[in-house]
Residue frames as a rotation matrix with the C-alpha (Angstrom) as fourth column:
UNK 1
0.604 0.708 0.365 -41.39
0.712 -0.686 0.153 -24.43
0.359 0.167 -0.918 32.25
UNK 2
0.724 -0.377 -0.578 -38.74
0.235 -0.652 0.720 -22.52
-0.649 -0.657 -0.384 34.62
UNK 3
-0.181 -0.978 -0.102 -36.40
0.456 -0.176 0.873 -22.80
-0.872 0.111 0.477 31.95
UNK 4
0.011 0.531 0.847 -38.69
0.987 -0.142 0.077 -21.43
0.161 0.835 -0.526 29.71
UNK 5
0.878 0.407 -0.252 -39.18
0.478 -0.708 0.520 -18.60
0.033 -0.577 -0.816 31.96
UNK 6
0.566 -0.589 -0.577 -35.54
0.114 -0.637 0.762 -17.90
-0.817 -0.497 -0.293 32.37
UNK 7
-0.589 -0.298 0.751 -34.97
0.764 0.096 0.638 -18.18
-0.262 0.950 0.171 28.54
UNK 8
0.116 0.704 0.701 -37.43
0.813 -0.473 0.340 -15.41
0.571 0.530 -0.627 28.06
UNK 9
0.890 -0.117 -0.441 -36.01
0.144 -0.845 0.514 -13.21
-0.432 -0.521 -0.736 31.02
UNK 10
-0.038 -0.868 0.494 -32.42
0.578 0.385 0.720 -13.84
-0.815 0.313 0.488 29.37
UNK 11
-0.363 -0.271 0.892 -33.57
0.930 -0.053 0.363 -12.70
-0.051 0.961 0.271 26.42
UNK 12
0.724 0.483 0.492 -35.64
0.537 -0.843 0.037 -9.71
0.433 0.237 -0.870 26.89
UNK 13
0.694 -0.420 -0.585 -32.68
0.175 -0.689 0.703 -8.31
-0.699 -0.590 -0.404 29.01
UNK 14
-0.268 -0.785 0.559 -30.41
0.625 0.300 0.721 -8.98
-0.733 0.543 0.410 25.82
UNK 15
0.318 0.500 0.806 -33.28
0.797 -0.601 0.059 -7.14
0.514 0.623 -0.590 23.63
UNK 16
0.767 0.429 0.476 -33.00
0.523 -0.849 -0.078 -4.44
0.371 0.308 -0.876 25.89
UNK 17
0.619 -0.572 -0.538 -29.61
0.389 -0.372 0.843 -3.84
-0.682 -0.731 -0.008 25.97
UNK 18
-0.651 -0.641 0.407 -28.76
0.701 -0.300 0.647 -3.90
-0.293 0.706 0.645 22.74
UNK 19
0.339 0.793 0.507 -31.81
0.866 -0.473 0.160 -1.59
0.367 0.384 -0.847 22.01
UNK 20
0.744 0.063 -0.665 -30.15
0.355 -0.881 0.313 0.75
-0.566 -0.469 -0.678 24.64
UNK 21
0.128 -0.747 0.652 -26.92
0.532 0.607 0.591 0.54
-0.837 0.271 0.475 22.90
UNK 22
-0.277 -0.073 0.958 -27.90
0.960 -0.045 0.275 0.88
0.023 0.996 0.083 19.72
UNK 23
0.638 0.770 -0.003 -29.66
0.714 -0.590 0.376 3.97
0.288 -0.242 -0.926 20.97
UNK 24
0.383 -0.869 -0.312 -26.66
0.394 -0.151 0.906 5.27
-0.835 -0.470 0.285 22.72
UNK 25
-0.560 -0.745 0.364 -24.28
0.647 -0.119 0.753 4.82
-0.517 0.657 0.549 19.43
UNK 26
0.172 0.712 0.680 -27.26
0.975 -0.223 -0.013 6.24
0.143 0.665 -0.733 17.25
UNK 27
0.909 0.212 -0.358 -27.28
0.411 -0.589 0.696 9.58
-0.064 -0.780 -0.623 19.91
UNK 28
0.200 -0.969 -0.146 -23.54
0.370 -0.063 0.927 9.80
-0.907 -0.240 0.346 19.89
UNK 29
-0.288 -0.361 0.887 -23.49
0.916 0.168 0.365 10.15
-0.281 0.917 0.282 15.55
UNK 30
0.113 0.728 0.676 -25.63
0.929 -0.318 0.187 12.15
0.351 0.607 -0.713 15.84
UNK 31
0.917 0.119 -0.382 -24.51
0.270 -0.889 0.370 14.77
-0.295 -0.442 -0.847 18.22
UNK 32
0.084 -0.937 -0.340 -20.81
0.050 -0.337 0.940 14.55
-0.995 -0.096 0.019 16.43
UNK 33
0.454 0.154 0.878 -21.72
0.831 0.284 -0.479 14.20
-0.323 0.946 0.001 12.68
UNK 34
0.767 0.192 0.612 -21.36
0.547 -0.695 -0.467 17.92
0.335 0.693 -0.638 12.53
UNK 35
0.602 -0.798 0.030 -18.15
-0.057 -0.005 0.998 18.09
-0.797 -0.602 -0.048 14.38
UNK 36
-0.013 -0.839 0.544 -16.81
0.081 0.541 0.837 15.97
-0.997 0.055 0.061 12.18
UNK 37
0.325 0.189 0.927 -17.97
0.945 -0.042 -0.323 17.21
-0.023 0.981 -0.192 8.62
UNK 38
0.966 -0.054 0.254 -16.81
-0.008 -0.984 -0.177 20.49
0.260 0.169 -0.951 9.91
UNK 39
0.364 -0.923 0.122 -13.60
-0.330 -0.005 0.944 19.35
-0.871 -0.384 -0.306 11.12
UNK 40
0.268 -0.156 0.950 -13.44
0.666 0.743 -0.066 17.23
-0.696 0.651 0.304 7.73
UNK 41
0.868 0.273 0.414 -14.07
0.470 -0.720 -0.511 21.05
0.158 0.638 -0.754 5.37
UNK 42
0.842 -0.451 -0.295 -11.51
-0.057 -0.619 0.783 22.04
-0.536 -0.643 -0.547 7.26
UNK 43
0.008 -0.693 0.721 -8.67
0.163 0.712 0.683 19.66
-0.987 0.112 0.119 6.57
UNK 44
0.113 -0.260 0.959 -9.66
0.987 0.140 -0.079 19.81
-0.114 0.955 0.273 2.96
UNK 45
0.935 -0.068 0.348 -9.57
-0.011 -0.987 -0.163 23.91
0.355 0.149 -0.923 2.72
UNK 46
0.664 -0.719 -0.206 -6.20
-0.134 -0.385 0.913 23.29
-0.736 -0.578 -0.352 4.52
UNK 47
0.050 -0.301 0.952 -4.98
0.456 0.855 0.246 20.48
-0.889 0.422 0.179 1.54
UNK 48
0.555 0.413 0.722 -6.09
0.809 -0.063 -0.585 22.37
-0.196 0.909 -0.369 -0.88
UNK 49
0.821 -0.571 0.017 -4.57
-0.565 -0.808 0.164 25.90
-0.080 -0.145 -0.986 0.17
UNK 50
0.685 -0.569 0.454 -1.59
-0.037 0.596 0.802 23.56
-0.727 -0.567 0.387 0.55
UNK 51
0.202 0.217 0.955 -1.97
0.714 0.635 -0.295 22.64
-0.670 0.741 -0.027 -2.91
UNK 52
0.273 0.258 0.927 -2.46
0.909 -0.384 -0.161 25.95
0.314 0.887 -0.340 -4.40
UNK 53
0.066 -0.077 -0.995 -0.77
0.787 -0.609 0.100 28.72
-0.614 -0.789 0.020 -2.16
UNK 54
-0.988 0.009 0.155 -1.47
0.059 -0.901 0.429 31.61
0.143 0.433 0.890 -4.38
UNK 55
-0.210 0.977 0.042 -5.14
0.732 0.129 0.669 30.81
0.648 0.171 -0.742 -3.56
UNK 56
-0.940 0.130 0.315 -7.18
-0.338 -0.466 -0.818 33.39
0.041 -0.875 0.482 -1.11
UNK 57
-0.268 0.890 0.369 -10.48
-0.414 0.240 -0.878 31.56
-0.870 -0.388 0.304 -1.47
UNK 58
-0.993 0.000 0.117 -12.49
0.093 0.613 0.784 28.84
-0.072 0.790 -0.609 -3.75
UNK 59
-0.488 0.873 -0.025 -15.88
-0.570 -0.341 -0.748 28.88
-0.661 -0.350 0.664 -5.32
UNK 60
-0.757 0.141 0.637 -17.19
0.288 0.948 0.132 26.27
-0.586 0.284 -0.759 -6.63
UNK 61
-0.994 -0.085 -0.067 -17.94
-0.065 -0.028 0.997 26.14
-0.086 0.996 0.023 -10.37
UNK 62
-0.461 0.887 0.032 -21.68
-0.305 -0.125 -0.944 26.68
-0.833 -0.445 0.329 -11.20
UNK 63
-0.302 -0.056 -0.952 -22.09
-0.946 0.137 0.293 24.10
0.114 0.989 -0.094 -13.50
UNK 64
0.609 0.735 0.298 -23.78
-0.725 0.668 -0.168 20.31
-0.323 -0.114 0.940 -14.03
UNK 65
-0.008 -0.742 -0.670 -20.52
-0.770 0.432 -0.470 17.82
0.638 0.512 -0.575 -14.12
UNK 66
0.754 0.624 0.205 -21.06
-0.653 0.744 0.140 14.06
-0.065 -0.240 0.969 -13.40
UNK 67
-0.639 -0.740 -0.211 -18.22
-0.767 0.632 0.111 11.44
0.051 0.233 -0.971 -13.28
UNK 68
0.543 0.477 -0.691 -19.59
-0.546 0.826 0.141 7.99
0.638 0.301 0.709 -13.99
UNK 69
0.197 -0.372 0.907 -18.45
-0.916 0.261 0.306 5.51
-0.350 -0.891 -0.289 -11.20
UNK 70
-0.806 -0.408 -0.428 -17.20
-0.589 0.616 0.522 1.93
0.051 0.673 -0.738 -11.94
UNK 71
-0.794 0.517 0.321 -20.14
0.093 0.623 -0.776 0.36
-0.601 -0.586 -0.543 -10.47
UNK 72
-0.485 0.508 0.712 -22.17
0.827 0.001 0.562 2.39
0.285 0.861 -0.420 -13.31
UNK 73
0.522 0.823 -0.223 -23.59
0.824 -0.554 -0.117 5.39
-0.220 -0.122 -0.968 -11.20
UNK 74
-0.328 -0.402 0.855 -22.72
0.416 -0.874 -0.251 9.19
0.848 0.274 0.454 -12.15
UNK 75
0.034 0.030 -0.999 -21.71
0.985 0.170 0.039 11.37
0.171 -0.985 -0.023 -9.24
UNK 76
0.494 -0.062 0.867 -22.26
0.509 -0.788 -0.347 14.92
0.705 0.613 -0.358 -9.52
UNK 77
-0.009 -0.895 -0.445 -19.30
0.985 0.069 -0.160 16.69
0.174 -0.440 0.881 -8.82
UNK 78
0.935 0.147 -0.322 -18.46
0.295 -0.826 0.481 20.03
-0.195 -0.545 -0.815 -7.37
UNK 79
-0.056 -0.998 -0.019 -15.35
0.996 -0.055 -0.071 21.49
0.070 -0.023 0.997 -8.65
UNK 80
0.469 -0.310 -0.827 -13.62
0.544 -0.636 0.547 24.72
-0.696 -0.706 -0.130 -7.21
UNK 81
0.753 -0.413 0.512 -12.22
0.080 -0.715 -0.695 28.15
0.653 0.564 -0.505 -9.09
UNK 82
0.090 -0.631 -0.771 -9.13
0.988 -0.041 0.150 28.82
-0.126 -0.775 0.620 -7.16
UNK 83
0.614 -0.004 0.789 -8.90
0.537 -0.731 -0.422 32.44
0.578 0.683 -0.446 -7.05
UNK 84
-0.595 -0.710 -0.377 -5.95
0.743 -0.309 -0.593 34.98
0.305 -0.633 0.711 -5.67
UNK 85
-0.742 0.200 -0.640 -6.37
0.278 -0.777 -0.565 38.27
-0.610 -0.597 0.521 -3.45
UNK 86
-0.653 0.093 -0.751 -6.79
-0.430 -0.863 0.266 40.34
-0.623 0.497 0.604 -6.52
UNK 87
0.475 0.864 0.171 -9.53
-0.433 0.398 -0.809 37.92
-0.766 0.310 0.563 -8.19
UNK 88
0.025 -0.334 -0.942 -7.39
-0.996 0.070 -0.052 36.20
0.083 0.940 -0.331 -10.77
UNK 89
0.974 0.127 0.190 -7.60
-0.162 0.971 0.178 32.58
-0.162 -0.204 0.966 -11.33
UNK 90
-0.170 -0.886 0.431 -4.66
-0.961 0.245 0.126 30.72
-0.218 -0.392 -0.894 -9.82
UNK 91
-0.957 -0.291 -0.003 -5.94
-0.286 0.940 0.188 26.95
-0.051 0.180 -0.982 -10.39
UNK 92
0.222 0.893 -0.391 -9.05
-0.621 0.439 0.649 24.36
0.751 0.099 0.652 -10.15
UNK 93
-0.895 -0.425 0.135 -9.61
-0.429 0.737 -0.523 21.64
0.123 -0.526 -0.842 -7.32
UNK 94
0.513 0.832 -0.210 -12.14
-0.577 0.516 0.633 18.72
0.635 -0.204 0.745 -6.86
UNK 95
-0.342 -0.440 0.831 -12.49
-0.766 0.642 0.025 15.81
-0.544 -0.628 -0.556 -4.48
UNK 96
0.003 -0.035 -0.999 -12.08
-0.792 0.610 -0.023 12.33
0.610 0.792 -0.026 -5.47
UNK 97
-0.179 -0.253 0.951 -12.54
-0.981 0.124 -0.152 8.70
-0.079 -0.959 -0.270 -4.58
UNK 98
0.326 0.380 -0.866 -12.04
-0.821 0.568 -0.060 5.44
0.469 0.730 0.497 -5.01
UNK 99
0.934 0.147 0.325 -11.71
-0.263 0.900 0.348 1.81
-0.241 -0.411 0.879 -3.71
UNK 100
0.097 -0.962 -0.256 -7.89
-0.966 -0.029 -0.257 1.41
0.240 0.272 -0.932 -2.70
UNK 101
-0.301 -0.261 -0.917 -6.49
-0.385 0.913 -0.133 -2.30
0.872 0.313 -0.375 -1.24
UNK 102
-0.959 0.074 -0.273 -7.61
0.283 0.257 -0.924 -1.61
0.002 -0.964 -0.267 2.38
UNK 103
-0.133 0.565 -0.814 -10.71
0.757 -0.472 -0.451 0.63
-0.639 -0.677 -0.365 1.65
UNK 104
0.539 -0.159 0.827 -11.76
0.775 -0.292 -0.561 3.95
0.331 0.943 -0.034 -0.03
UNK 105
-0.529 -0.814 -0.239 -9.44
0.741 -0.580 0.337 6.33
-0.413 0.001 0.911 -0.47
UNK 106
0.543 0.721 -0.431 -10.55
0.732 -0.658 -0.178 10.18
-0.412 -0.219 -0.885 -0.10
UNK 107
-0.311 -0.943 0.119 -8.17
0.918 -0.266 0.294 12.75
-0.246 0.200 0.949 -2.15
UNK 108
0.468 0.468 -0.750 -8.21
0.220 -0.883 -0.414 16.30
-0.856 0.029 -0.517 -3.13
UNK 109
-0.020 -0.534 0.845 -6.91
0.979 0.160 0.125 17.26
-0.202 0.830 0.519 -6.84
UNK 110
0.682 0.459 -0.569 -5.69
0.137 -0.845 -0.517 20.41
-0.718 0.275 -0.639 -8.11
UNK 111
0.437 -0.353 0.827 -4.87
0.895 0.080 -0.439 21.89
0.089 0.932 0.351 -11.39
UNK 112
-0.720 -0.583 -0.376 -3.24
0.509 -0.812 0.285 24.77
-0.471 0.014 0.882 -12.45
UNK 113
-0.733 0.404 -0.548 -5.05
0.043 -0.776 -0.630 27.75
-0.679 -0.485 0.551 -14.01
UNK 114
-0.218 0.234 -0.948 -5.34
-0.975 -0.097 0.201 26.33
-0.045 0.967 0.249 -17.56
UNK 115
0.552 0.799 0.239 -6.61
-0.753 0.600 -0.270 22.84
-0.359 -0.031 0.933 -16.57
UNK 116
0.777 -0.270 -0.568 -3.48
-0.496 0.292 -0.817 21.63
0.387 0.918 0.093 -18.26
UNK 117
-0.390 -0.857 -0.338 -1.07
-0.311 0.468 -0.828 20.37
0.867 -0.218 -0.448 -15.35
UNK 118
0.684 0.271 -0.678 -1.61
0.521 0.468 0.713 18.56
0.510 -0.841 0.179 -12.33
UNK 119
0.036 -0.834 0.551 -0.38
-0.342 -0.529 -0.777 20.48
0.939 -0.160 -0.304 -9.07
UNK 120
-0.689 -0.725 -0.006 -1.14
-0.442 0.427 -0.789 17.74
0.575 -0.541 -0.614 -6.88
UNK 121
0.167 0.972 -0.166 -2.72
-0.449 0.225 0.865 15.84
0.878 -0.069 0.474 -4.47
UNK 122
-0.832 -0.441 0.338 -3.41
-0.415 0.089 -0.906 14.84
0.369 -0.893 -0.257 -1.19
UNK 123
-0.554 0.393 -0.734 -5.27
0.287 0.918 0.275 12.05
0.782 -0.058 -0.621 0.66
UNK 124
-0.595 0.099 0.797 -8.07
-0.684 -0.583 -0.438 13.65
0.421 -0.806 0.415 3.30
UNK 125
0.531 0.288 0.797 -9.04
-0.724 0.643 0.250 10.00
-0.440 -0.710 0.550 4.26
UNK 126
0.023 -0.597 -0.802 -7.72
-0.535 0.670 -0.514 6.58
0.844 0.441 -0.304 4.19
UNK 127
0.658 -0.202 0.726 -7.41
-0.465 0.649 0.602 2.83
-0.592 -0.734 0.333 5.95
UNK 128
0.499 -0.563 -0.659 -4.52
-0.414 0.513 -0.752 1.87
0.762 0.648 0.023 3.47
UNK 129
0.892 -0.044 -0.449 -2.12
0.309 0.785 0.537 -0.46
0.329 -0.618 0.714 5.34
UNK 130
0.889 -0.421 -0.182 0.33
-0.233 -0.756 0.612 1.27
-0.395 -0.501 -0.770 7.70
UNK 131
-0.041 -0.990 -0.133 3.82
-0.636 -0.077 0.768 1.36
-0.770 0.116 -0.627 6.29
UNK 132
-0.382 -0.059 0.922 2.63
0.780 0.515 0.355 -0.17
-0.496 0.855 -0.151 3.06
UNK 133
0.018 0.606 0.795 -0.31
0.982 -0.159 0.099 1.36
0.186 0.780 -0.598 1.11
UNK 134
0.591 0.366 -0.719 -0.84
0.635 -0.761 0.135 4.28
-0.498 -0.536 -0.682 3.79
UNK 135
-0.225 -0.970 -0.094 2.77
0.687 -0.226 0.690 5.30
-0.691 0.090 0.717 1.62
UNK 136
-0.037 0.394 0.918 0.49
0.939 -0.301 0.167 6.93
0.342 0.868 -0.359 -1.03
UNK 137
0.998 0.037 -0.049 0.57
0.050 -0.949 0.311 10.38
-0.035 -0.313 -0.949 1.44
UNK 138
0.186 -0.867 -0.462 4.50
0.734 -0.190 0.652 10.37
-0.653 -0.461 0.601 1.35
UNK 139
0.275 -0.409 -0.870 6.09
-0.306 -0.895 0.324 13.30
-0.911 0.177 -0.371 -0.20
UNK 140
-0.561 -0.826 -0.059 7.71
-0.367 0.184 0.912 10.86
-0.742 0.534 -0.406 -2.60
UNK 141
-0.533 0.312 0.786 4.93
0.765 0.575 0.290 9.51
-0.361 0.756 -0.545 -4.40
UNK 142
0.365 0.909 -0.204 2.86
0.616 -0.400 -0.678 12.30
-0.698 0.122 -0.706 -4.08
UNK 143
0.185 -0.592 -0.784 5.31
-0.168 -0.805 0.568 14.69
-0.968 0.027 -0.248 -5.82
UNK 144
-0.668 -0.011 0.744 5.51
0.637 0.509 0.579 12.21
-0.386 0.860 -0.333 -9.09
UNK 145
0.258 0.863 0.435 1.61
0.905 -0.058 -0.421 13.96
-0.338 0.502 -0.796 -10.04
UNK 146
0.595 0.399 -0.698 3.21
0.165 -0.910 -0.379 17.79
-0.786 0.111 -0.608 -9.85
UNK 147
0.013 -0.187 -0.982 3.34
-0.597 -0.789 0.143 18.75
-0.802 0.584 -0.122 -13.00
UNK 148
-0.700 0.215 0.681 2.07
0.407 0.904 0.133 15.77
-0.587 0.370 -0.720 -14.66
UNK 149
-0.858 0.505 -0.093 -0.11
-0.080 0.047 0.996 16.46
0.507 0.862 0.000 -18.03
UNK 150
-0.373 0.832 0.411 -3.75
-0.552 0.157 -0.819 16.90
-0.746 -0.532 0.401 -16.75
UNK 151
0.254 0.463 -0.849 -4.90
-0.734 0.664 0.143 13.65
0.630 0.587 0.509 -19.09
UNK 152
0.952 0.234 -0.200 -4.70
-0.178 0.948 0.263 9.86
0.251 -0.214 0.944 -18.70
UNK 153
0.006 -0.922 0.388 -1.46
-0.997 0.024 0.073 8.58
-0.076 -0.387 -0.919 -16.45
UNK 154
0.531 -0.037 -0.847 -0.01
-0.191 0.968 -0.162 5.26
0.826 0.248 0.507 -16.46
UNK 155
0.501 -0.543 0.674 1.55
-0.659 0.266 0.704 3.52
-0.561 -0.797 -0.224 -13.17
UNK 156
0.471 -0.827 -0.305 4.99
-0.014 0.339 -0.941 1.82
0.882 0.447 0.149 -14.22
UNK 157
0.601 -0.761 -0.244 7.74
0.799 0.574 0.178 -0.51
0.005 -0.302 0.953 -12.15
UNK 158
-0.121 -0.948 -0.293 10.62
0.631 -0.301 0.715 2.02
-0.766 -0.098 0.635 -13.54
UNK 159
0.495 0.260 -0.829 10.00
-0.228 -0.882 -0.413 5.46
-0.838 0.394 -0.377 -15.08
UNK 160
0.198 -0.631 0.750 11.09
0.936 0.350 0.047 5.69
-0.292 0.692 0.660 -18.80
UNK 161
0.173 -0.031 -0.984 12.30
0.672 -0.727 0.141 9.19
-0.720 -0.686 -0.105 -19.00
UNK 162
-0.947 0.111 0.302 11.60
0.219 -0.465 0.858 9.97
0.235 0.878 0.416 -22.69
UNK 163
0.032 0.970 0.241 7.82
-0.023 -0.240 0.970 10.07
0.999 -0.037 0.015 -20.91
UNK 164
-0.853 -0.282 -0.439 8.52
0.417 0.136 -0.899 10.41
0.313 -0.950 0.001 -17.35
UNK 165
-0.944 0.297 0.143 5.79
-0.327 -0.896 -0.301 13.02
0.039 -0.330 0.943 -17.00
UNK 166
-0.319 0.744 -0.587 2.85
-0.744 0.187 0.641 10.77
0.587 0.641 0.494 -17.89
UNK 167
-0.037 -0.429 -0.902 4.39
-0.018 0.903 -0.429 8.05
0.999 0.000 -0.041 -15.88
UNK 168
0.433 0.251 0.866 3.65
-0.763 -0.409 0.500 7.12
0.479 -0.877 0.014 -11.93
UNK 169
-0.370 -0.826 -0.426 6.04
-0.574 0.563 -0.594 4.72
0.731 0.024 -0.682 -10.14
UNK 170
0.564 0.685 -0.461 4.44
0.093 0.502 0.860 2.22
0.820 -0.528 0.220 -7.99
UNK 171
0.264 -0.494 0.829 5.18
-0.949 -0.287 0.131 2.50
0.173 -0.821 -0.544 -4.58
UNK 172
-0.414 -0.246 -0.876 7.05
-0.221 0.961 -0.165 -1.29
0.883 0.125 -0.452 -3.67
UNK 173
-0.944 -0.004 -0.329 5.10
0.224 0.725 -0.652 -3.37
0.241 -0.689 -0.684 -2.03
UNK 174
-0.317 0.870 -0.378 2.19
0.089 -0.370 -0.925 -1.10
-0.944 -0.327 0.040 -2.35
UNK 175
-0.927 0.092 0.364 1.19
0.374 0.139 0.917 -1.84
0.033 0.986 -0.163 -6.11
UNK 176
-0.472 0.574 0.669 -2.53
0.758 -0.123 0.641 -1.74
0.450 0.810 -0.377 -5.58
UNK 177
0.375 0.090 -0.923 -2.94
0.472 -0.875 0.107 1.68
-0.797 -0.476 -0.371 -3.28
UNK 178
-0.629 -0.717 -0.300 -0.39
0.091 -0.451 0.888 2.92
-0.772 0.531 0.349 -6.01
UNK 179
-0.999 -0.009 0.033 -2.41
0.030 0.234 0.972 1.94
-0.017 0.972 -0.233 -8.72
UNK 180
0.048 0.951 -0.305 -6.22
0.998 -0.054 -0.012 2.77
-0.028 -0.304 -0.952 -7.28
UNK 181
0.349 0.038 -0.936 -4.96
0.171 -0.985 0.024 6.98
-0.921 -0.169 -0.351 -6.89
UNK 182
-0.986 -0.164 0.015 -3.88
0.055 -0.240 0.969 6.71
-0.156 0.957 0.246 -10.69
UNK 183
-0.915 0.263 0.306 -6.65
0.404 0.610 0.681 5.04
-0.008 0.747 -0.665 -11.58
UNK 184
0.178 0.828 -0.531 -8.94
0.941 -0.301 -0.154 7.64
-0.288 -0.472 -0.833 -9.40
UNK 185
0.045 0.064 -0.997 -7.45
0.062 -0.996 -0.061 10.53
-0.997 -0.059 -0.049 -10.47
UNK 186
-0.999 0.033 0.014 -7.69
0.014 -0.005 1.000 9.21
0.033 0.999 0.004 -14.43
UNK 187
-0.403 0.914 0.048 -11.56
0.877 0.371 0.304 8.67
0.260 0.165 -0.951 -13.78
UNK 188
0.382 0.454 -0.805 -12.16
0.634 -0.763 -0.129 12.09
-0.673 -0.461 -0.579 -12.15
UNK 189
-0.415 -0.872 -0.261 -9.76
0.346 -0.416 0.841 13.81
-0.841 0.259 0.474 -14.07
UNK 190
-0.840 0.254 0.480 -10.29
0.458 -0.143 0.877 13.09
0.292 0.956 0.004 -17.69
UNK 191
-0.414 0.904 -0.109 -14.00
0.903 0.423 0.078 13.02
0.116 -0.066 -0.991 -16.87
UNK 192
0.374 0.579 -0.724 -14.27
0.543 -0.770 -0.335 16.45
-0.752 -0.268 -0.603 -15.22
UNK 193
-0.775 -0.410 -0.481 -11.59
-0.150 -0.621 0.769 18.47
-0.614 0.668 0.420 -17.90
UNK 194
-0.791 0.187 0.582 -14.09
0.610 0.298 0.734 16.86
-0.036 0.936 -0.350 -20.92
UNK 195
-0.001 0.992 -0.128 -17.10
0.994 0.015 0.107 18.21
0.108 -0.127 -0.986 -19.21
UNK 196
0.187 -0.215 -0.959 -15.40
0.236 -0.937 0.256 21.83
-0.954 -0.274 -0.124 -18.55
UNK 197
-0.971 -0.236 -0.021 -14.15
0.004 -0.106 0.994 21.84
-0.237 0.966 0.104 -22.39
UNK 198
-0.565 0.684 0.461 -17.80
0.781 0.264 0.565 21.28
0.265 0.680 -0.684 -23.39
UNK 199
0.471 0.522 -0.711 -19.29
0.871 -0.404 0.280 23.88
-0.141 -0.751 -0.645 -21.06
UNK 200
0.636 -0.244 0.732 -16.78
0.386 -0.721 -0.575 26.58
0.668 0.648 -0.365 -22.34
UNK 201
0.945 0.131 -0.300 -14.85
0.327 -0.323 0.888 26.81
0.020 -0.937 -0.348 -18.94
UNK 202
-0.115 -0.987 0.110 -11.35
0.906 -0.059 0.420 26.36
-0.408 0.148 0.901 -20.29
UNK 203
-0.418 -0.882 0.220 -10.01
0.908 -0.394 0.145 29.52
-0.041 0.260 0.965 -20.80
UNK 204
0.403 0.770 0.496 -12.93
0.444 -0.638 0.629 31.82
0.800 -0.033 -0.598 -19.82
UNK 205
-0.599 -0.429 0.677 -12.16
-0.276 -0.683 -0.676 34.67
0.752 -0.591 0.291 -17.15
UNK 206
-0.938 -0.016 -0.347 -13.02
0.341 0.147 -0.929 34.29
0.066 -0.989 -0.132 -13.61
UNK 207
0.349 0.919 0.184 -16.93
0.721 -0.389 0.573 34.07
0.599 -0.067 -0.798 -12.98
């Protein structure tokens, strides 16, 4: 019976610690969530501006565009006007994401003014493996996307340089990080340009 008893004091002190715990962590999310979604807006308004330094401010496209996920859901997207001082459109930018070799992988994309080149991208999250996958933020891969056809890319071993532009070198040793930001920015990409072409956005003046 006593060890009943102390099998039932044992445990309720276990119940209510992890109850405080959990309470605790719960308390804690909650009092930084908005920290950190505002520290997050940031980062990407920095990435982007990065991206697009003729910008002076983005507004974000008032329009019903969905990207179909691999899993089968559609994700309705939010894409950005870039516009300069003087109100002229300077580019386009959306965020993207997709399931890299460590994790998903969080990215901003922007175009140019006519939807028709890629002027880059940049990673505002990631758990890719240091000094492997994580290589997808270096200067060197990223730089492959600017000025890359805004359509369907292919990742290639060794550029062929009658199509170089089309073409993304894997990073070595990082094949499938390399080959998860193609494949994320062919699934957002195509997806959002088709849905702006149907909508009349291409080539319409600045709302």
């Amino acid at each position: 019976m006593s060890r009943l008893k102390h099998f039932v004091e044992q445990s309720w002190l276990l119940l209510a610690s992890c109850f405080c715990f959990g309470l605790l962590i719960a308390v804690t999310n909650a009092a930084l969530s908005g920290r950190i979604e505002l520290n997050k807006v940031a980062k990407l308004n920095e990435l982007t501006k990065a991206l697009l330094p003729a910008a002076d401010r983005f507004q974000p496209v008032q329009a019903d565009i969905e990207v179909a996920l691999p899993d089968g859901s559609k994700e309705k997207m939010m894409v950005f006007e870039a516009l300069s001082k003087d109100k002229q459109r300077v580019g386009w930018s959306f965020n993207a994401h997709g399931m890299g070799f460590s994790g998903t992988i969080e990215m901003v994309v922007a175009l140019d003014k006519d939807f028709q080149k890629i002027m880059g991208f940049d990673i505002l999250s990631s758990s890719e493996t240091p000094g492997f996958g994580d290589r997808i933020k270096s200067d060197w891969y990223r730089q492959q996307f600017v000025g890359a056809p805004a359509d369907r890319l292919s990742l290639v071993k060794v550029a062929d340089p009658a199509i170089k532009d089309e073409q993304i070198v894997a990073l070595t040793g990082a094949t499938v990080s390399s080959q998860a930001v193609v494949d994320t920015v062919n699934r957002f990409l195509t997806q959002i340009k088709d849905q702006m072409m149907q909508i009349g956005l291409m080539g319409n003046d600045p709302q």
